[in-house]
N, C-alpha and C positions, 0 to 999 in steps of 0.2 A: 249525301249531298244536301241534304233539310241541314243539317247543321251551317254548314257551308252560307247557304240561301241567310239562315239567323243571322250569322256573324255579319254579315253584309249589310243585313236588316239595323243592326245596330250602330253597325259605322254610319249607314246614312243617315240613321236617326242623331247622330251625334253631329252629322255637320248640316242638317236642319235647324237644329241648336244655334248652330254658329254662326251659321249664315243668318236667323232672325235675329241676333245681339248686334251682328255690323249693319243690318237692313234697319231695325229700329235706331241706331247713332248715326246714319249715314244718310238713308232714305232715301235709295238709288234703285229703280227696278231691276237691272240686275242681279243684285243682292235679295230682291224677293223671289224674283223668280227662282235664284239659285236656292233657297228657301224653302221654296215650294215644290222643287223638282227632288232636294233631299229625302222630304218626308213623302211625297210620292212614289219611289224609291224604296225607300224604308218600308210602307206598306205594301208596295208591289212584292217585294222580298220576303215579309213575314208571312204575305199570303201563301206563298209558294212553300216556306218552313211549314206553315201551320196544315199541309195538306196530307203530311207525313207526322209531323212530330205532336205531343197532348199539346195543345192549347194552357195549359196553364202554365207549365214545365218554358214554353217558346216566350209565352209572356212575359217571363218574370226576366228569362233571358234578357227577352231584349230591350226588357226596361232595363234590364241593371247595368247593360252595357250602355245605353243610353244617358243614364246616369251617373255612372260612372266617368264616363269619358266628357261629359258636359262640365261634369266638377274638374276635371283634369284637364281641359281645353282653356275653362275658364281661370284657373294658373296661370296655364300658361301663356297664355296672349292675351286676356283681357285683365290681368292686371289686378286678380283677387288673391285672398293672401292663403299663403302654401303653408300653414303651420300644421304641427304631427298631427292633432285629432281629426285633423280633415281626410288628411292621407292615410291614418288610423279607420273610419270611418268608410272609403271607399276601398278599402282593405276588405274589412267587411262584406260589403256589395260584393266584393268579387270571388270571395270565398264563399259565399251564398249562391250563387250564380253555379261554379263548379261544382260545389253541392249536388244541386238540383240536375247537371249533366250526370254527374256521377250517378246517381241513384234512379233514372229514366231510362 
């Protein structure tokens, strides 16, 4: 289930992301608040991973999904450019990430 709780932790962390890139070009409280409720979310979530699974192992997790999916959001709807070493790059990240499952 700690896995489960991460993965969760990571998508919110990823649309905390997204929700502060339309909050800062829009500048609508709902957008922060959604903002705020992401990344509230996301640490409510990693808390619960982190109670079960090592702390550095969950960390890196759920930065790299955080990461990852920030640079792959930011493709896709905000208009940044999609070329191979990027997608090379978060390639990377996420074989690092499986890594780190595989081996905890």
């Amino acid at each position: 289930m700690a896995w489960i709780f991460l993965i969760i932790a990571g998508l919110c962390e990823m649309l905390g992301v997204t929700f502060m890139n339309w909050a800062i070009h829009r500048r609508t409280w709902p957008l922060w608040a959604a903002m705020i409720l992401g990344y509230g979310l996301s640490f409510g979530f990693l808390d619960l991973a982190l109670q079960t699974l090592p702390m550095g192992t969950a960390y890196a997790v759920w930065t790299g999904i955080g990461a990852a999916g920030g640079v792959i959001t930011g493709m896709l709807f905000f208009g940044e450019s999609k070329n191979w070493r990027k997608l090379l790059w978060v390639a990377v990240i996420l074989v690092a990430v499986m890594g780190l499952k595989l081996i905890s």
